[in-house]
Residue, then its C-alpha position, 0 to 999 in steps of 0.5 A: x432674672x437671677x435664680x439657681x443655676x439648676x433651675x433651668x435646666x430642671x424647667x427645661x428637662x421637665x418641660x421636655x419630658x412631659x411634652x414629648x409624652x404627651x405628642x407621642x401620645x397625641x401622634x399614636x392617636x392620631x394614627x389609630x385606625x378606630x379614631x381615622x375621623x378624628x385626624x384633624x383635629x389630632x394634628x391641630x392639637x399637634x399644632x397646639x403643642x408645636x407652638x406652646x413649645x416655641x412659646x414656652x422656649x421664648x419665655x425661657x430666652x427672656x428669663x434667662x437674658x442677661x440683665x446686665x446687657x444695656x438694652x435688657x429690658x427692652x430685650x426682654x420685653x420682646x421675648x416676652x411679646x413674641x412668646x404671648x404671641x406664640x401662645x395665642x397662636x398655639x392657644x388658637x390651635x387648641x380650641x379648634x382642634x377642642x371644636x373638630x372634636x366635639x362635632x358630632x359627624x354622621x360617620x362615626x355613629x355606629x348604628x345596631 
């Protein structure tokens, strides 16, 4: 798909920034000692990130493929297919961390 030259590598930098704030966050979480029963459900957000990332680099490979290529389009229509799987996968990987999260455990109820 033809854009500016710039634009990728702008796509790619803000995209790095910004998941890699958020993972180291999710990984200084993850080992807190005050949040030790949430360590599950941090690392399937960790998960989540993982794959969105894959998902996200795919769907990258697919714009920028040379659309002069004699078998672009089928091509294409792979990278996409797999990065919608991906993301499904990463997408899975959310809601049962969101799931672990919002379960109500009798260990960290803090009693007075």
């Amino acid at each position: 798909m033809p854009m500016e030259q710039e634009t990728m590598g702008m796509l790619i930098g803000g995209f790095s920034i910004i998941m890699s704030i958020a993972f180291l966050v999710v990984i200084l979480l993850m080992f807190s000692k005050k949040r030790k029963s949430f360590r599950v459900a941090y690392g399937l957000s960790i998960g989540f990130f993982v794959f969105f990332s894959w998902a996200i680099s795919q769907a990258l490979n697919a714009i920028s493929f040379d659309v002069n290529h004699p078998m672009a389009s089928e091509e294409i229509s792979l990278r996409l297919g797999i990065a919608g799987v991906l993301w499904a996968v990463s997408m899975l990987f959310l809601l049962f961390g969101l799931i672990n999260f919002s379960s109500i455990r009798k260990n960290t109820v803090e009693t007075q």
